[in-house]
KOLLOTOR-732845 format. One line per 2 residues: number of its first residue (from 1); their letters; for each residue x, y, z of C-alpha. Coordinates in nm, 2 decimals. Layout:
BEGIN
NUM) a) X/Y/Z | ...
END
This chain:
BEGIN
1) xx) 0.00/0.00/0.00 | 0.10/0.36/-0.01
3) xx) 0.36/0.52/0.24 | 0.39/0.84/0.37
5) xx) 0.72/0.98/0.28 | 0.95/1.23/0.45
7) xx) 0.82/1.49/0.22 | 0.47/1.42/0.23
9) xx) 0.43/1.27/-0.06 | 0.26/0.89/-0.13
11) xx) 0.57/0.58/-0.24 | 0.26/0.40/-0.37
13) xx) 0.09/0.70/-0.56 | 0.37/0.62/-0.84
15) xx) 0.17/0.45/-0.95 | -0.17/0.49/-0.73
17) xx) -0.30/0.14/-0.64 | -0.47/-0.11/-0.41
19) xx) -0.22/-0.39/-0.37 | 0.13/-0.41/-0.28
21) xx) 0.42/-0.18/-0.41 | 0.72/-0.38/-0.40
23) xx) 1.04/-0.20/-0.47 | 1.39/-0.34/-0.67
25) xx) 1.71/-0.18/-0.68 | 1.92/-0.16/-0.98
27) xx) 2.20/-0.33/-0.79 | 2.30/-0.46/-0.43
29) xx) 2.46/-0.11/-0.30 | 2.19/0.10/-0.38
31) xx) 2.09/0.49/-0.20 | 1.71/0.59/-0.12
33) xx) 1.68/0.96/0.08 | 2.06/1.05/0.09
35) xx) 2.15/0.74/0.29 | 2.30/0.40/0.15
37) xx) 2.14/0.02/0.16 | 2.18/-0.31/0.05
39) xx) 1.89/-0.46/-0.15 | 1.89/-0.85/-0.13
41) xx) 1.64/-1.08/-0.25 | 1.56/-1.19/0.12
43) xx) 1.40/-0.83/0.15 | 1.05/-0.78/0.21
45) xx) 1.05/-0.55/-0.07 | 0.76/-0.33/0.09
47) xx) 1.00/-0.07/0.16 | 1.25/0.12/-0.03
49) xx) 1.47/0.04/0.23 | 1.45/-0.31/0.15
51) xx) 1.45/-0.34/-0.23 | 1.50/-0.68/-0.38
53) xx) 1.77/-0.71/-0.63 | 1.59/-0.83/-0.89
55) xx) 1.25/-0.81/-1.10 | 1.20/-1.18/-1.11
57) xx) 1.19/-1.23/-0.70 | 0.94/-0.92/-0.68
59) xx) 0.74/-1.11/-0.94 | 0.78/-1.48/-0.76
61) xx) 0.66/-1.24/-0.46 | 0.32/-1.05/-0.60
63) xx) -0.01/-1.18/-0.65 | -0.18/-1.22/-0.94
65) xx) -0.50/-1.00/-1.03 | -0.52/-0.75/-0.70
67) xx) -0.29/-0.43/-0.84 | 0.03/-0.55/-0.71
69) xx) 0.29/-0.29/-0.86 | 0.65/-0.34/-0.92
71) xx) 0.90/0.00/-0.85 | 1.20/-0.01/-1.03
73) xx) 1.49/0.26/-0.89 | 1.71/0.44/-1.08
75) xx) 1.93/0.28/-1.25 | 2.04/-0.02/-1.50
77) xx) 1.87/-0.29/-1.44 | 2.06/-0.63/-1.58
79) xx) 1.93/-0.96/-1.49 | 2.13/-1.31/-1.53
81) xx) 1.78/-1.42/-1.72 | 1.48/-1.36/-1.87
83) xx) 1.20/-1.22/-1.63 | 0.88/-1.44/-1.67
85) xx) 0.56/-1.20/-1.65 | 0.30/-1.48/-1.55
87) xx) 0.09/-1.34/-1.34 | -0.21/-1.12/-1.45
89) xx) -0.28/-0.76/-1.32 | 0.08/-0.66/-1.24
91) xx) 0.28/-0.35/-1.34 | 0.63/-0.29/-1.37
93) xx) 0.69/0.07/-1.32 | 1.04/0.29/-1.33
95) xx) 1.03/0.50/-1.06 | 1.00/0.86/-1.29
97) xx) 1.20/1.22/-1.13 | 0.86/1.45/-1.14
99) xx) 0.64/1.39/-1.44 | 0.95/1.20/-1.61
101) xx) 1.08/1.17/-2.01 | 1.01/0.87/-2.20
103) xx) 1.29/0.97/-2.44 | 1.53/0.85/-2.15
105) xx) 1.37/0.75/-1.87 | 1.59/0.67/-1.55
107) xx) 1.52/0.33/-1.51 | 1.69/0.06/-1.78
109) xx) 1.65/-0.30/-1.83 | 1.86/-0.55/-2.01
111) xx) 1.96/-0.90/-1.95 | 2.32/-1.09/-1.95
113) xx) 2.16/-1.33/-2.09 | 2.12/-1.44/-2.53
115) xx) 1.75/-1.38/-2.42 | 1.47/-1.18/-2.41
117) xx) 1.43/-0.95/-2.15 | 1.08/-1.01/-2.02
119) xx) 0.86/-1.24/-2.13 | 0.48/-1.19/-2.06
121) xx) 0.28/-1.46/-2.08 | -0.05/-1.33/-1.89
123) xx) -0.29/-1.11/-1.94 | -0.38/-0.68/-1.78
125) xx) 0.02/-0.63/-1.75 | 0.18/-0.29/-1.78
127) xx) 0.51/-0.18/-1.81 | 0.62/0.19/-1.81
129) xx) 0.91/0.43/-1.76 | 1.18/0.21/-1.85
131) xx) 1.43/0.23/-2.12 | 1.43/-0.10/-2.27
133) xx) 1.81/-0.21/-2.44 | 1.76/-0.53/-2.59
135) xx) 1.98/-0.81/-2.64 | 2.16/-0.86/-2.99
137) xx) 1.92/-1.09/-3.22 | 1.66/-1.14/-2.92
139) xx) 1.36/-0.95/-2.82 | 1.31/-0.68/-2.52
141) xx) 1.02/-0.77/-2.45 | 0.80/-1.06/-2.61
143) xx) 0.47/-1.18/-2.56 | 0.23/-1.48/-2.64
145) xx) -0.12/-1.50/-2.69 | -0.21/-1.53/-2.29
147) xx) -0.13/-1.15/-2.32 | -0.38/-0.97/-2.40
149) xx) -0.42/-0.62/-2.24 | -0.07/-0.54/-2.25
151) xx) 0.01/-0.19/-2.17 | 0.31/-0.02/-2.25
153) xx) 0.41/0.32/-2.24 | 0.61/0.61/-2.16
155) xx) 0.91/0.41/-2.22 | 1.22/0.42/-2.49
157) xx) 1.34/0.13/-2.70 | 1.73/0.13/-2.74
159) xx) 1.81/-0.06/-3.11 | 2.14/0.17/-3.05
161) xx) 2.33/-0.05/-2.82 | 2.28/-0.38/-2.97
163) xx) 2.52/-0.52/-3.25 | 2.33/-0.46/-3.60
165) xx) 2.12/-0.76/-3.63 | 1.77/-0.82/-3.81
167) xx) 1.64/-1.03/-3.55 | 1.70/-0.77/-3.28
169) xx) 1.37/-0.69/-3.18 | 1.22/-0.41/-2.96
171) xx) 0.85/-0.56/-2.87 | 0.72/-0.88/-3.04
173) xx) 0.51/-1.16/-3.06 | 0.72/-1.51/-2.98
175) xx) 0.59/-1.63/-3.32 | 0.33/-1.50/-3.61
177) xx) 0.07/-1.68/-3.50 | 0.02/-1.52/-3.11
179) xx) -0.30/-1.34/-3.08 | -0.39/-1.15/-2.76
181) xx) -0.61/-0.91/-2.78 | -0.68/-0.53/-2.68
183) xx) -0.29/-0.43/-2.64 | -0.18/-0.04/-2.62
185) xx) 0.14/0.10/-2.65 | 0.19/0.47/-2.68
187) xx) 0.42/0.73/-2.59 | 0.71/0.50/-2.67
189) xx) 1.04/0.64/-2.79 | 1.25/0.44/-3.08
191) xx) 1.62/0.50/-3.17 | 1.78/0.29/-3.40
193) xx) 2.11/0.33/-3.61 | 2.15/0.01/-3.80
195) xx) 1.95/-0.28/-3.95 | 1.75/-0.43/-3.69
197) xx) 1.40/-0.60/-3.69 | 1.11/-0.38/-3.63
199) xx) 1.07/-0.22/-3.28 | 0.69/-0.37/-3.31
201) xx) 0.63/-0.72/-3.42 | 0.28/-0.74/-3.37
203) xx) 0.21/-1.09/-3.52 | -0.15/-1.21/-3.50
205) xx) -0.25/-0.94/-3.23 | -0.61/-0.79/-3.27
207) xx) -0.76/-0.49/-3.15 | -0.43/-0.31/-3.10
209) xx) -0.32/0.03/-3.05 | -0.01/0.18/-3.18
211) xx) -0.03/0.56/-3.09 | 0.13/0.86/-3.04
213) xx) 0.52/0.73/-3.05 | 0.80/0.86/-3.24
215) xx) 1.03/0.59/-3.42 | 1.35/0.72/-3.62
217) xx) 1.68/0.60/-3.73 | 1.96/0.79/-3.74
219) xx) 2.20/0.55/-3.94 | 2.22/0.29/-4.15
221) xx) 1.93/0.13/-4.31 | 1.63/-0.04/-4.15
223) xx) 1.45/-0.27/-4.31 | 1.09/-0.21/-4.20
225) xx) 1.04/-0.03/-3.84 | 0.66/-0.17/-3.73
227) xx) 0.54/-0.54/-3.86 | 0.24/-0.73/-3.83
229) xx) 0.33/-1.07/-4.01 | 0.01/-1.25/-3.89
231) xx) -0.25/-1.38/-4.08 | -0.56/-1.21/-3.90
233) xx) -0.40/-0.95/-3.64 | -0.60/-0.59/-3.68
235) xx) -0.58/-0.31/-3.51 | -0.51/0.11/-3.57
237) xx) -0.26/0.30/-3.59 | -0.29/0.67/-3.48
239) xx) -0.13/0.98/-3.45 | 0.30/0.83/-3.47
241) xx) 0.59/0.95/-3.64 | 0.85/0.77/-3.85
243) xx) 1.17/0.95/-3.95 | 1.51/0.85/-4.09
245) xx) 1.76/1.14/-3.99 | 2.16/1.22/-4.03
247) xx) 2.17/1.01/-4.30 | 1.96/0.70/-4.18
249) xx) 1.74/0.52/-4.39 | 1.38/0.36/-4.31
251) xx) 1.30/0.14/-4.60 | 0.94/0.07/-4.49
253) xx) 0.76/0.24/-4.21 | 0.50/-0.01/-4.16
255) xx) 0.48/-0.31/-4.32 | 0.19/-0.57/-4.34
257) xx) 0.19/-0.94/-4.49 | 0.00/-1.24/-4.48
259) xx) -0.29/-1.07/-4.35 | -0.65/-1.21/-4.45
261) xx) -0.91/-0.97/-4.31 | -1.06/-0.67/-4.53
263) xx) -0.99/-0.35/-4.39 | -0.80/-0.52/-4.08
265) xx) -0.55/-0.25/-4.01 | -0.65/0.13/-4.01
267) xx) -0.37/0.41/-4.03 | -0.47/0.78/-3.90
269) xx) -0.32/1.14/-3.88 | 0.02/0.97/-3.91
271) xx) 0.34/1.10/-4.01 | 0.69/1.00/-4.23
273) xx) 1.00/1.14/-4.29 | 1.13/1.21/-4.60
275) xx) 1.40/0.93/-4.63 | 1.11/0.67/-4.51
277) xx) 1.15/0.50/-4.86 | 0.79/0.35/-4.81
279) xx) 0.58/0.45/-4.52 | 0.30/0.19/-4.56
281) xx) 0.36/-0.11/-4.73 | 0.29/-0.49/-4.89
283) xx) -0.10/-0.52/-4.70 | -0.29/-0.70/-4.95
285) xx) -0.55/-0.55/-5.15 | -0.85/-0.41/-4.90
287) xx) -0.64/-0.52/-4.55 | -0.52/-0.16/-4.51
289) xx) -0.78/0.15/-4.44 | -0.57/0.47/-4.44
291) xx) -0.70/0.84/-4.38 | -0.47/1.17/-4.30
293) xx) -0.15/1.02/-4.31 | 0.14/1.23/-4.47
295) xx) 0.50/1.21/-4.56 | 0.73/1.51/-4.52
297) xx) 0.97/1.67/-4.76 | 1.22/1.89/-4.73
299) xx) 1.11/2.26/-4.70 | 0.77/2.13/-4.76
301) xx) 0.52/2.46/-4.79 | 0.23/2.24/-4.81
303) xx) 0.31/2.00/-4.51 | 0.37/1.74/-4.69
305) xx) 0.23/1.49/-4.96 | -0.07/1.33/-4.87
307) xx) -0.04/0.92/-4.88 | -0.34/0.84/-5.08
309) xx) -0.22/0.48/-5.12 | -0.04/0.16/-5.02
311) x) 0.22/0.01/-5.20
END
């Protein structure tokens, strides 16, 4: 539940909930309110006081389906393995300074290990405030069908720090085929500066939202920057911009294949740099329903070119 702090201000107000807030420090020396502790996983973790030293033992630790929230401190956050996100309902927060930037936030999480980072495998999870620095050829984050009602935001994928690979991978499905339902991510910061997979890998997910986050790639060429390879995923995408800058180049901004539904996948009031090659490609004929987007040139007086079609 929420404490009191020094300051008069509410631990668990960040965010506000009814369960448990338990609290992880980004390693074993760690400082909360000028003074030094030692997190261990054989803390409580109810306290700042007592972090746990790591994400999985705070999961192991939570309850399932009651608001149980995860703090993570300042800091980078790097875990020996993947973190398994089975139980429904939790969040996994970075604790934020004031209202907090999702271009950087303060909190990062990668993994030692030649996995993913987390793996979420249940449904009404969030994860927010965290820069997310996957590992070369694996995915930050992953998900499977058991996921639906994933929330992510106000975070920042890093395709910067790992080697050029095509099967590095921001946020994806664990195959084509996974299907959860109702997932939103907005407010998400990409940087990439070499050919990577896609920072979104949506698969078969349905009844998505992709809004509001800026994606760009400031060297190198990338190949296509948001997938949906499933056969029957849908879903809208509103309100983001794609942009290839200092040289980079975004060969697709979105890309869709496979897919089998008319009008599956709708694209509003979205925006593409001039060096995205293609912003909205290879949806089959009537999977793609697109309204308001535009793609920038330089010293463009009228805004921009309308897109009036797929490719």
């Amino acid at each position: 539940m929420a404490l009191i702090t020094q300051y008069g201000s509410l631990y668990g107000a960040i965010p506000q909930t009814g369960g448990r807030v338990f609290w992880v420090a980004p390693a074993a020396s760690y400082t909360v309110n000028g003074r030094a502790y030692t997190a261990s996983n054989d803390n409580s973790g109810l306290r700042p006081e007592l972090a746990l030293l790591t994400l999985a033992r705070a999961v192991a630790l939570a309850t399932a389906d009651v608001g149980d929230v995860i703090v993570l401190l300042p800091g980078t956050h790097s875990w020996a393995a993947s973190v398994a996100l089975s139980k429904a309902g939790l969040t996994i927060w970075g604790l934020p300074g004031g209202s907090g930037n999702f271009v950087r936030p303060r909190a990062s999480i990668t993994t030692s290990a030649t996995d993913e980072i987390i793996n979420v495998t249940a449904a009404d999870c969030e994860i927010a405030n965290l820069r997310i620095i996957p590992v070369t050829a694996q995915r930050g984050i992953d998900f499977t069908t058991d996921a639906s009602r994933l929330h992510v935001h106000h975070c920042s994928i890093d395709l910067v720090a790992p080697a050029a690979n095509t099967s590095t991978i921001g946020i994806g499905s664990t195959t084509a085929t996974q299907a959860p339902v109702h997932m939103y991510f907005h407010d998400i910061y990409v940087d990439c500066d070499s050919a990577q997979g896609p920072w979104l890998a949506l698969g078969d997910a349905q009844e998505y939202v992709e809004e509001n986050c800026h994606v760009s790639v400031t060297a190198g060429t990338w190949a296509a920057a948001c997938t949906q390879d499933g056969v029957l995923g849908w879903g809208r995408h509103v309100r983001n911009i794609y942009t290839a800058q200092n040289g980079g180049v975004m060969t697709i901004g979105h890309r869709g294949t496979d897919l089998t539904s008319a009008s599956a996948v709708h694209f509003y009031w979205n925006f593409y740099g001039d060096d995205v090659t293609v912003p909205i490609d290879n949806f089959g004929a009537g999977d793609a329903v697109i309204a308001e987007n535009y793609k920038a040139s330089i010293g463009a007086a009228s805004g921009g070119a309308l897109i009036t079609a797929i490719t």
